[in-house]
C-alpha positions in Angstrom: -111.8 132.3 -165.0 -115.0 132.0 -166.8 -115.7 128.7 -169.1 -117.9 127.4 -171.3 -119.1 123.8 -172.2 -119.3 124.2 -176.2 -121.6 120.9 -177.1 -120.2 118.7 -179.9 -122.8 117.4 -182.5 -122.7 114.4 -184.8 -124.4 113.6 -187.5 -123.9 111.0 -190.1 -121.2 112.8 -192.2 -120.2 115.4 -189.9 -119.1 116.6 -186.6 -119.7 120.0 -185.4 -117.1 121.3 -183.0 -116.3 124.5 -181.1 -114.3 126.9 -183.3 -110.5 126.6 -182.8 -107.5 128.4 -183.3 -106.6 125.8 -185.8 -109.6 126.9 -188.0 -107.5 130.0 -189.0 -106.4 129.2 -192.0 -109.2 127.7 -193.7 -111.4 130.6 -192.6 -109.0 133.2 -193.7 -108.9 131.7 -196.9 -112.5 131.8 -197.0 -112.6 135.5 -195.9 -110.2 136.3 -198.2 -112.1 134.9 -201.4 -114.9 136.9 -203.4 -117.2 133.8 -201.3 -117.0 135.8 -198.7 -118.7 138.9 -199.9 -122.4 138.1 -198.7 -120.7 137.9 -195.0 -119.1 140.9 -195.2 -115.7 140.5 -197.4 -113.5 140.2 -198.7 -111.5 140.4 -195.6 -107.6 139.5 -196.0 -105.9 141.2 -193.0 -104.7 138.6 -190.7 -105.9 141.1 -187.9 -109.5 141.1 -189.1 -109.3 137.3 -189.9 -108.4 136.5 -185.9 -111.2 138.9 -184.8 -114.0 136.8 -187.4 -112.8 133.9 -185.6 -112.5 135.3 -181.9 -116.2 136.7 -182.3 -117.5 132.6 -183.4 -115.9 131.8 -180.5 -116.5 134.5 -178.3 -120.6 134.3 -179.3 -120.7 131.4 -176.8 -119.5 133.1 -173.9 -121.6 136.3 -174.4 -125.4 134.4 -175.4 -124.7 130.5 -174.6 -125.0 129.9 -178.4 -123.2 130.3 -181.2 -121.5 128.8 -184.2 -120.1 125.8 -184.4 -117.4 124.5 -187.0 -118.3 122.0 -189.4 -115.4 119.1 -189.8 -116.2 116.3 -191.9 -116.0 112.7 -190.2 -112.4 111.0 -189.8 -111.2 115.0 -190.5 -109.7 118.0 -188.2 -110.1 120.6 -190.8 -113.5 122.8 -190.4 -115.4 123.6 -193.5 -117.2 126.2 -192.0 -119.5 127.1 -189.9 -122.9 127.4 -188.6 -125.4 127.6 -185.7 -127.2 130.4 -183.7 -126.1 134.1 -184.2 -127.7 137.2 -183.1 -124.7 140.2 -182.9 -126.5 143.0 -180.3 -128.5 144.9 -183.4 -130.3 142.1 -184.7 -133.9 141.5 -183.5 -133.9 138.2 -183.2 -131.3 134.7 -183.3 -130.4 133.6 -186.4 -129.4 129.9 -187.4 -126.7 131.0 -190.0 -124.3 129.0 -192.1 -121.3 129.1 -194.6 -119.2 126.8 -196.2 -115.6 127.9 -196.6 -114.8 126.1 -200.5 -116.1 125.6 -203.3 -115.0 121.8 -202.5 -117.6 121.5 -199.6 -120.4 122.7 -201.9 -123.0 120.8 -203.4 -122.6 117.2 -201.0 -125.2 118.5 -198.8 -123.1 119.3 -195.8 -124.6 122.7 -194.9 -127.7 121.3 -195.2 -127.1 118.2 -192.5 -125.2 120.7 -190.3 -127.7 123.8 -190.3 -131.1 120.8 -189.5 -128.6 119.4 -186.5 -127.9 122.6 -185.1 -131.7 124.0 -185.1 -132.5 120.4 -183.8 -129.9 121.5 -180.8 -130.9 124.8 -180.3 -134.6 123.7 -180.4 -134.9 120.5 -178.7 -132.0 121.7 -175.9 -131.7 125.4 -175.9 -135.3 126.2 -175.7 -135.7 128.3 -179.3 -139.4 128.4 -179.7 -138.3 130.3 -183.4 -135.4 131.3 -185.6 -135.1 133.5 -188.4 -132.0 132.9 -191.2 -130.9 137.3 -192.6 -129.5 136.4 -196.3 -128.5 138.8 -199.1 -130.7 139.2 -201.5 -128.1 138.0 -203.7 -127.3 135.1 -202.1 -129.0 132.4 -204.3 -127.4 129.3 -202.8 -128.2 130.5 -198.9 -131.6 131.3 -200.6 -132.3 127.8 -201.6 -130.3 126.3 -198.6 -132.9 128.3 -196.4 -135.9 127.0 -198.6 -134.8 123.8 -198.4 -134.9 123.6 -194.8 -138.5 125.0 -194.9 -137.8 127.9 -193.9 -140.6 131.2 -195.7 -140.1 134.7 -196.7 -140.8 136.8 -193.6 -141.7 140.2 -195.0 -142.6 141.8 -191.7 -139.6 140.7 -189.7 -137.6 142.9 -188.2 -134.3 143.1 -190.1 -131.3 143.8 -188.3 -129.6 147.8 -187.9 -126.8 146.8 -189.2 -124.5 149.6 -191.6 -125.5 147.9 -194.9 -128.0 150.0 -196.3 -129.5 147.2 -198.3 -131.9 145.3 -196.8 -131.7 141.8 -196.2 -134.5 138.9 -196.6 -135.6 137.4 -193.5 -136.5 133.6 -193.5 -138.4 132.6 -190.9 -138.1 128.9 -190.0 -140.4 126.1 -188.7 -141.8 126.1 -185.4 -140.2 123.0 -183.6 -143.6 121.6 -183.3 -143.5 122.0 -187.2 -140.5 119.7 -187.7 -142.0 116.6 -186.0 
C-alpha cells in the first residue's frame, strides 16, 4: 500500500487539512451552485461530485502537492479548498483557491489560507514560482490574486485545457519577494 503524509497547516483562524470523505457534502453543495461555474460547474451528479473530491485528494499521491481543505478553527466542516494544482496539461503549478459559500466570503479566509499554503509550498516544497489560471470573469479570484501580489502574466503559458476561452495567468512573487 502506498501512503502519503498530507501536512496540516495552521494559521490564526484556520486549519488546513487533507481533504476527507466528510467534505462531500459541503463541496457538492458548492459544485452544485451557479459559484461553481468559474471551476467548471455546475456539477450536481453525486458521481461527478466524489470524483471532484477523489482528484483533491488524489493530487497528493500523484505530484506530492495538492489542495488542502480549509476548516475554520474549533470547526470540522471545510469551507473549501486551496493549495498547489497543476492537472497533466497545465504548464506550470498553480496555487489555486475556492471558498464553498457565500457565508465564508468576505472575512478574509481565502486570503490567510492561499499566503499559508505558498508559504508551505515555498519555504518546504522548494517552489521557486507559482502562477494562479482565473476566468476572466472571475472578479473576486481576480482581486484575491492581486491582493496577494500576484501580476498579469501575459506571456505565460496557459493551460490546453477544452475551454476555448482563455484564461489570465497571475504570476506570483518570487519567495525572495515575500520576505
Amino acid at each position: 500500500m502506498i501512503t502519503i503524509s498530507i501536512p496540516t497547516l495552521e494559521t490564526e483562524r484556520l486549519t488546513l487539512r487533507a481533504p476527507q470523505a466528510d467534505d462531500f457534502d459541503n463541496l457538492a453543495a458548492f459544485m452544485a451552485s451557479d459559484r461553481a461555474a468559474f471551476i467548471g460547474g455546475p456539477v450536481s451528479g453525486q458521481r461527478d461530485v466524489w470524483r471532484i473530491l477523489s482528484n483533491l485528494a488524489g493530487h497528493w499521491l500523484l505530484r506530492g502537492f495538492g489542495m488542502w481543505a480549509i476548516v475554520p478553527r474549533d470547526e470540522t466542516a471545510a469551507i473549501g479548498v486551496t493549495g498547489g494544482w497543476q492537472p497533466k496539461t497545465w504548464p506550470e503549478r498553480e496555487i489555486g483557491w475556492s471558498l464553498w459559500s457565500v457565508e465564508a466570503e468576505g472575512k478574509g479566509y481565502a486570503y490567510e489560507a492561499a499566503t499559508a499554503a505558498r508559504a508551505h509550498l515555498y519555504a518546504r516544497m522548494g517552489w521557486t514560482t507559482a502562477v494562479s489560471y482565473i476566468d476572466r470573469g472571475n472578479s473576486r479570484s481576480i482581486a484575491l490574486a492581486e491582493r496577494l501580489g500576484c501580476t498579469l502574466d501575459q506571456t505565460a503559458e496557459r493551460p490546453q485545457d477544452d475551454d476555448p476561452t482563455p484564461c489570465l495567468v497571475y504570476r506570483h512573487p518570487a519567495p525572495e519577494a515575500l520576505h
